[in-house]
C-alpha positions in Angstrom: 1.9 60.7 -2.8 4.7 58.2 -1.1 3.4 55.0 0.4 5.0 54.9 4.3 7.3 52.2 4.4 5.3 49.0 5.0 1.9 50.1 3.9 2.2 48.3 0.4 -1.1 46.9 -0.3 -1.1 44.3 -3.2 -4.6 43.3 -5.2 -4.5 39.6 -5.6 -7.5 36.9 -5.4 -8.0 35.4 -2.6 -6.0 32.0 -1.8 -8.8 29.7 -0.5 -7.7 28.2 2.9 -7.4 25.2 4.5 -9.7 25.7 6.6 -12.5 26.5 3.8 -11.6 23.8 1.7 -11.8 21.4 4.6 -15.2 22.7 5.4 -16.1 22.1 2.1 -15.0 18.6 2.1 -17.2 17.6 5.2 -20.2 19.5 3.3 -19.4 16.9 0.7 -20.6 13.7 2.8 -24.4 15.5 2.7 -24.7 15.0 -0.9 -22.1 11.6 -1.2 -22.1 9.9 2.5 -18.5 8.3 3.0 -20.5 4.8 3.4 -21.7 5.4 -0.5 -18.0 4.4 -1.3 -18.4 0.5 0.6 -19.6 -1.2 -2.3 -18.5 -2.0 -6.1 -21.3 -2.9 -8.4 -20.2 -3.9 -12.0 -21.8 -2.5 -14.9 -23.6 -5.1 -17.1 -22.1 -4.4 -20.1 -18.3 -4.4 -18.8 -15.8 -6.0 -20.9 -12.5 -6.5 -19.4 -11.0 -8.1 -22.3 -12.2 -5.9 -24.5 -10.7 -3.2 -22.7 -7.3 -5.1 -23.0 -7.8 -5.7 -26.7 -8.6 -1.9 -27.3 -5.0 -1.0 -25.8 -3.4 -3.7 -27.8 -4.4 -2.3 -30.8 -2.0 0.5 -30.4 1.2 -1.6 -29.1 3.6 -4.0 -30.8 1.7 -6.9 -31.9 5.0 -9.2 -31.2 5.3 -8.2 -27.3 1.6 -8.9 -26.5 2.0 -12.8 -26.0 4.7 -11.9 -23.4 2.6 -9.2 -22.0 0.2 -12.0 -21.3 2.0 -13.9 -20.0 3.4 -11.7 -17.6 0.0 -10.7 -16.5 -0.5 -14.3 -15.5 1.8 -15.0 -13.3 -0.3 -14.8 -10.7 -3.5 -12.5 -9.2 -1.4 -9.3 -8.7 0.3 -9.5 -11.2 -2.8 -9.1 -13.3 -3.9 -6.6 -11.4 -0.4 -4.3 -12.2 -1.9 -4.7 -15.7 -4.9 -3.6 -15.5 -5.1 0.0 -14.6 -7.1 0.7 -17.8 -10.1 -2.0 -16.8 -10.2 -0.5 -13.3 -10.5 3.0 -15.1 -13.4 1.5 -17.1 -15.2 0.2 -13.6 -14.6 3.5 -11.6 -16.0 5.3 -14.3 -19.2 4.3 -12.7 -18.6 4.7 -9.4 -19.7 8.2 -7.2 -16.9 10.8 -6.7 -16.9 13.6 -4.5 -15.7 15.8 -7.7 -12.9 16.7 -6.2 -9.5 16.2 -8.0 -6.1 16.2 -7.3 -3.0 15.7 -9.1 -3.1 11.8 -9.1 -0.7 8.8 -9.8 -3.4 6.6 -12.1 -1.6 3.8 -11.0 -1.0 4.1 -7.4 -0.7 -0.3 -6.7 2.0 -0.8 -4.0 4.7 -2.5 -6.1 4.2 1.5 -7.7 6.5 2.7 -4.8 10.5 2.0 -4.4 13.8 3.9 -3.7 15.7 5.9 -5.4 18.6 7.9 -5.2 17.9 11.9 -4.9 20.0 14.6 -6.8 22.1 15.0 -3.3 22.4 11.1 -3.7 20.5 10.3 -0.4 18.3 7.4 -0.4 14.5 8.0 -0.4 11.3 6.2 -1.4 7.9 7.6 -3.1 6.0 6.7 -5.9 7.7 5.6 -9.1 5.9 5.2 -11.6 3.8 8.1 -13.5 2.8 6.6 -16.8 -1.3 7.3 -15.9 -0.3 10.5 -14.1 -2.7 13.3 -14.7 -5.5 15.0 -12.3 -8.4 13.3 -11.8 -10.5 12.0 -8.9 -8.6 11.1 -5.8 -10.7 8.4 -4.9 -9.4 6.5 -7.8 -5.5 6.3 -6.4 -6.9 5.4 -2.9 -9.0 2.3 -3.9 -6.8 1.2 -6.8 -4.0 1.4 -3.7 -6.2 -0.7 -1.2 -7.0 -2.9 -3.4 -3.8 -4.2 -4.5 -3.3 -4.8 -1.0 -5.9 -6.8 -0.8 -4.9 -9.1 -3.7 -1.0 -8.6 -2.4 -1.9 -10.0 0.7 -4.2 -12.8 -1.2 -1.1 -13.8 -3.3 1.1 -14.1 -0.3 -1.5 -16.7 1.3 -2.6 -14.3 3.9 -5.4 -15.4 5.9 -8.6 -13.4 5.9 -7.9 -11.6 8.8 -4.8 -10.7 7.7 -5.8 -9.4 4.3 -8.6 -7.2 5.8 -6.3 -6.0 8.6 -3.4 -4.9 6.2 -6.1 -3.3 4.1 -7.5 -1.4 7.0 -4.2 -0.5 8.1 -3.1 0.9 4.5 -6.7 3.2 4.2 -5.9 4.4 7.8 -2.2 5.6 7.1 -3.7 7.4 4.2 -6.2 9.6 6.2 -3.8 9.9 9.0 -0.7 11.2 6.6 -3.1 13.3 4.9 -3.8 14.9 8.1 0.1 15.2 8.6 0.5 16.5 5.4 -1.8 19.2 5.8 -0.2 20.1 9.2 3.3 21.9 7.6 3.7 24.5 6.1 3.5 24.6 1.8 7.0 24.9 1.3 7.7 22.1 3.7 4.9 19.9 2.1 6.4 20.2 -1.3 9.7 19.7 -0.5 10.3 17.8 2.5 11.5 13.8 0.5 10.7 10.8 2.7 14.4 10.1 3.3 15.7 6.5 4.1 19.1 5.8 6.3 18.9 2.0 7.6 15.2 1.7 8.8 15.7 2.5 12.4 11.9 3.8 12.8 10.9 0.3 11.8 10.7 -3.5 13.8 13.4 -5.8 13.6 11.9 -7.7 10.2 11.4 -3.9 8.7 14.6 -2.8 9.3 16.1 -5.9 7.8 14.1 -5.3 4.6 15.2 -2.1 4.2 18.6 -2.8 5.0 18.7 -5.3 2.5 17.2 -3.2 -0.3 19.6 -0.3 0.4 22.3 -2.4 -0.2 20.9 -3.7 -3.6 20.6 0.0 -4.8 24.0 0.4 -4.9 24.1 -2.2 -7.9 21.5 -0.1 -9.5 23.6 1.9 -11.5 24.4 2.5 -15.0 27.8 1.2 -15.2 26.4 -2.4 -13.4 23.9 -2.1 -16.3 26.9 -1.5 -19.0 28.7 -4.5 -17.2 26.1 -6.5 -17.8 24.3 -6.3 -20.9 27.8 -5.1 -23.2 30.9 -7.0 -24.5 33.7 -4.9 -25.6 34.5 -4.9 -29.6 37.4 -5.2 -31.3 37.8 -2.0 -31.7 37.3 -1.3 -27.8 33.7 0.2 -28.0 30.9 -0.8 -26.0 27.8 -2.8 -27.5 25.1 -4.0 -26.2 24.5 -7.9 -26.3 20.9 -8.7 -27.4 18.6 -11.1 -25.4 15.4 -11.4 -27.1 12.8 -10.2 -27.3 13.6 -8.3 -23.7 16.0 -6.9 -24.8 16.9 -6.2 -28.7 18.8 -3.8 -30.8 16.4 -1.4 -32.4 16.2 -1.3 -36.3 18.5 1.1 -38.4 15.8 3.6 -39.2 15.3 4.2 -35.3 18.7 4.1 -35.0 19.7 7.1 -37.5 17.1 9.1 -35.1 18.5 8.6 -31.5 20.6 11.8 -32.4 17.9 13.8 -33.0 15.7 12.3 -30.7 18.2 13.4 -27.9 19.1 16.2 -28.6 15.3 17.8 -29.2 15.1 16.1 -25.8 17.5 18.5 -24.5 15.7 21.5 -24.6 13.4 20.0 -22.4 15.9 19.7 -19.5 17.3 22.4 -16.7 20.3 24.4 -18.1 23.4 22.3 -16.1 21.5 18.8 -17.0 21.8 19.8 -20.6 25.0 21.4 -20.6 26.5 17.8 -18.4 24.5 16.2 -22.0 26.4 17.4 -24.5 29.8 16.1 -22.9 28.5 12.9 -23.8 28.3 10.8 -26.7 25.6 8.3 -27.9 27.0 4.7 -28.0 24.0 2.4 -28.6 20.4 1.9 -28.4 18.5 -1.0 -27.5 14.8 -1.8 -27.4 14.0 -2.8 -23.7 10.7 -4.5 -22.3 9.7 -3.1 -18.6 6.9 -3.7 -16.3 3.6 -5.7 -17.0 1.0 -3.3 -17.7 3.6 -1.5 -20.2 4.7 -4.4 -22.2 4.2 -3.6 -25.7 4.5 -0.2 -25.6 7.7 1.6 -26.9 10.6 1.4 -24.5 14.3 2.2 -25.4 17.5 2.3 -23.3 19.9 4.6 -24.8 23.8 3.9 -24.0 25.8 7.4 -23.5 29.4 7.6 -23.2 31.2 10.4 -20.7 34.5 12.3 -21.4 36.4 9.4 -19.0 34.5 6.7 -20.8 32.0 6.7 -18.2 28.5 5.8 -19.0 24.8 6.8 -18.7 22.4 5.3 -19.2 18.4 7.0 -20.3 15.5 5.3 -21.0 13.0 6.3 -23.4 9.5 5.5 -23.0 6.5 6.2 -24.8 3.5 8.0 -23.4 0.1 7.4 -24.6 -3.0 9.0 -23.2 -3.7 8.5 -19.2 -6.4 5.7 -18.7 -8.0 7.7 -16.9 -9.3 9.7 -19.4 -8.9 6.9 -22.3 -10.8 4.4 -19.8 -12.6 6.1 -17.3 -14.1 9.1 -19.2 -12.5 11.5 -17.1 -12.5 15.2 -18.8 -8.8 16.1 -19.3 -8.0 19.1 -16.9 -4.7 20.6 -16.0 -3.5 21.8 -12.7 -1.8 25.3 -11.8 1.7 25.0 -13.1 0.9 22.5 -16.1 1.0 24.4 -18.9 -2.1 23.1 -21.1 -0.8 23.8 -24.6 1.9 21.7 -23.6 0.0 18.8 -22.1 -2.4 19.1 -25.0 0.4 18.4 -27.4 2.6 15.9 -25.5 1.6 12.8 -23.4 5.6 12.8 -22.5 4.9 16.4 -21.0 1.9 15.3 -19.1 3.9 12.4 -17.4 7.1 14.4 -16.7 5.2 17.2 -15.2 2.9 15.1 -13.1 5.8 13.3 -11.9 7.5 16.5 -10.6 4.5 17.5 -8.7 3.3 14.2 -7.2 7.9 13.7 -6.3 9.3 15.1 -3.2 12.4 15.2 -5.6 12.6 14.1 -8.7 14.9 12.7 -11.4 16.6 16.0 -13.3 17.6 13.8 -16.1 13.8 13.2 -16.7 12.1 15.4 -20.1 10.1 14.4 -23.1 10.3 14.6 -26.8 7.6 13.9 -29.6 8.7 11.7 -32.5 6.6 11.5 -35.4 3.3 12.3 -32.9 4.4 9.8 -30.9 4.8 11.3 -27.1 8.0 9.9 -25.1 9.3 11.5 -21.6 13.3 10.3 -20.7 14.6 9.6 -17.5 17.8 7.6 -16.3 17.4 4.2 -16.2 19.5 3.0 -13.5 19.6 5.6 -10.6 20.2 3.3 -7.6 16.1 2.7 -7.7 15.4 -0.9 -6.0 11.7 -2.3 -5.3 10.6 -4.1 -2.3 10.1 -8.0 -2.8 6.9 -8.0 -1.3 6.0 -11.7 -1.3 9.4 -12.2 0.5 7.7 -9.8 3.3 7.0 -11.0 6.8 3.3 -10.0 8.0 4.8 -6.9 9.9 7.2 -5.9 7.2 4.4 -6.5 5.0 1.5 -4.1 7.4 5.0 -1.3 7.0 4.9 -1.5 4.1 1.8 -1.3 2.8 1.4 1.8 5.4 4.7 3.5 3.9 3.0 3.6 0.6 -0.1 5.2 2.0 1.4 8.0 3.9 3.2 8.5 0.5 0.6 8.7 -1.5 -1.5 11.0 0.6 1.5 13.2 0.8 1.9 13.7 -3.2 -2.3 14.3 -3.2 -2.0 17.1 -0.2 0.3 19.0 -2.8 -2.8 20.1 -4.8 -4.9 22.9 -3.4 -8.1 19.8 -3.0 -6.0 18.2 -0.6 -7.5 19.6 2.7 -10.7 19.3 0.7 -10.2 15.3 0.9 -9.2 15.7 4.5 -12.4 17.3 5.8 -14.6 14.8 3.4 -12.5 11.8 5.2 -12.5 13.2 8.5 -10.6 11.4 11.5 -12.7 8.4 12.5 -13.3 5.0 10.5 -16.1 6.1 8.4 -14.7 6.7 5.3 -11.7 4.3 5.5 -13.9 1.4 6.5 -16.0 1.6 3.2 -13.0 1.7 1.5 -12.0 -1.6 2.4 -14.6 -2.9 2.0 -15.1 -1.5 -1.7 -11.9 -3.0 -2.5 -12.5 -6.5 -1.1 -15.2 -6.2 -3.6 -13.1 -5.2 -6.6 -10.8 -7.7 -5.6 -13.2 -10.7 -6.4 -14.3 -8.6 -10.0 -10.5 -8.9 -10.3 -9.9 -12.3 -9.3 -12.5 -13.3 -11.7 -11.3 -11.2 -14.6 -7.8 -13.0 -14.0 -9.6 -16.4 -14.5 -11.2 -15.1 -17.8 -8.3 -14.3 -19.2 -6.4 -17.6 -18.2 -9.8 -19.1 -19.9 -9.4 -16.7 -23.0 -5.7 -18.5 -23.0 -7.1 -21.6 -22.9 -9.4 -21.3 -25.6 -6.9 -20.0 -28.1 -8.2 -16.5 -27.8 -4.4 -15.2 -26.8 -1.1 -16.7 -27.4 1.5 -16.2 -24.4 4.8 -15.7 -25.0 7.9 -17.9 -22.3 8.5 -14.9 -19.6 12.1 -13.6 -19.3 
């Protein structure tokens, strides 16, 4: 018997909605009230430098005095370092048990520009090392928090610090609402593009102004200009400048080859095809970040057919925090294959990255050395990051808000996202105990920062001059 034409019934489970997942969310605040989030209690038995010394043990023993010091520097800059001891504190803490596709490490100075494949400007998270799913509660605090101590550093006064923190939980309820409000293929696709920050004030717009025009230095042939000297022979090498930046050792080096080209496989079709026109030049170890330092970072010089270069940095990817620190079970998400992510910590990062990205780099893949997990991506790409203490209070309060909007924007991609909005609702309850949580963890962190200049002190950690 024929089907008349547009009768075609398909069986297929049913997609939960919006609507019932937001329904579910506001169920939520009987069993965990939103107020149940406005206060951090430590554990007794926490040990923040433990937790530090537990990561060192896997890292290069001579980059943990510089890693150190970098942490030092000042409040917030401890704090960058420290998403594995806030893992460890949330691990107490109540959840709704709701995750999401999360960033791990979703501080503000997490968030910058970057040039798109079309080569537009745009800005979103940037930085997916603890990527993995897990409870979104954990991105939203660890976000206002690091506005707190941001706005501490900068010598903000107390009003000021609670009002940017207020402002930064608000723009996260409020763009998760937005969010929520297009369509899925607009949600997942729609970048948060940047022209010359008309929708901001005067001292925004400035900012942004000022960073788009230091993205067009970002590139890999600034980098090549910069850290080469041309040989006799009229290749490129690079110039050492230790210990941030040093030539790796010849067993690594005999690798690079191979290392790239199992990369490869990893990458779309064109990406890999526009690869193979290239040839391998150099390879360098590089230092990035705070929280990173120690961990295995390479640049990789690559040489086009008009002697143009490219530049890719390799990274390696241990085990999220979340789970390593904060106990969380490892889960995937639909369209993370498990095997994969089971066998690859490079995988996990580069396939986070992809869903929590409006767009993403197309250079970016991973490769396993020896068990060791790595993910590749460019390493210049015009992507700049916003000087934050060089903010005015309004450009600072943009900021701060930008970041939010992103970040609810890259949770609203996984199917919990409308449960989060009906949990949060519209008004101030949830957002207020928020801020109020991460005033709290603020002081835990402030405190922590003075134990570990103390630790210093008493010879317990040797620091390294920062370049």
């Amino acid at each position: 018997m024929t089907r008349a034409p547009g009768r075609l019934r398909f069986d297929h489970a049913h997609v939960v909605t919006h609507a019932e997942r937001m329904e579910e969310g506001r169920a939520a605040r009987t069993r965990l009230p939103r107020s149940a989030h406005a206060h951090y209690v430590p554990d007794a038995r926490r040990d923040p430098l433990g937790v530090l010394d537990r990561q060192h043990e896997k890292r290069l023993p001579d980059l943990i005095p510089l890693r150190i010091a970098r942490m030092l520097q000042d409040p917030f800059a401890f704090y960058r370092g420290t998403a594995a001891i806030q893992a460890a504190d949330l691990a107490g803490e109540p959840t709704t048990g709701a995750h999401v596709a999360i960033c791990g490490d979703a501080h503000i100075s997490n968030f910058g520009l970057f040039a798109s494949p079309e080569r537009s400007m745009v800005f979103d998270l940037n930085d997916f090392d603890e990527a993995t799913v897990g409870p979104w509660e954990w991105d939203v605090k660890r976000l206002v928090t690091s506005v707190v101590l941001a706005a501490h550093v900068r010598g903000a006064s107390a009003d000021e610090v609670r009002r940017a923190a207020t402002r930064c939980a608000s723009a996260y309820r409020d763009g998760l609402n937005e969010a929520l409000g297009q369509d899925a293929v607009e949600r997942f696709f729609r970048a948060t593009s940047v022209h010359d920050g008309r929708q901001f004030g005067k001292d925004s717009r400035a900012v942004v102004q000022a960073a788009l025009k230091a993205a067009e230095k970002r590139t890999s042939a600034r980098v090549i200009a910069r850290i080469t000297k041309t040989a006799a022979d009229g290749s490129m090498h690079i110039v050492e400048s230790p210990p941030r930046l040093m030539h790796v050792g010849p067993e690594v080096e005999r690798r690079v080859s191979g290392v790239i080209e199992s990369y490869r496989t990893t990458v779309s079709p064109d990406i890999s095809l526009l690869l193979s026109q290239h040839t391998i030049t150099d390879a360098a170890r590089r230092v990035v970040g705070v929280g990173s330092v120690g961990t295995r970072c390479y640049i990789v010089v690559l040489t086009g057919p008009l002697g143009e270069p490219l530049v890719l940095q390799v990274k390696e990817a241990a085990e999220s925090v979340i789970h390593d620190f904060g106990n969380v079970p490892i889960g995937t998400i639909s369209g993370v294959d498990p095997d994969l992510r089971a066998a690859n910590p490079g995988y996990r990062v580069t396939a986070h990255q992809r869903i929590l990205q409006a767009v993403s780099d197309p250079f970016l893949g991973y490769v396993t050395v020896d068990g060791v997990g790595l993910y590749v991506r460019q390493f210049r790409d015009r992507n700049v990051s916003f000087d934050i203490p060089a903010l005015t209070e309004q450009a600072f309060i943009d900021y701060v808000r930008a970041c939010a909007m992103i970040l609810a924007r890259a949770h609203a991609r996984s199917p919990e996202g409308a449960f989060i909005a009906g949990y949060i609702g519209r008004g101030s309850a949830f957002t207020d105990a928020v801020v109020a949580w991460s005033h709290d963890y603020a002081r835990q962190s402030l405190a922590d920062y003075e134990k570990l200049r103390a630790a210093v002190a008493s010879g317990r950690y040797e620091t390294a001059d920062l370049v």
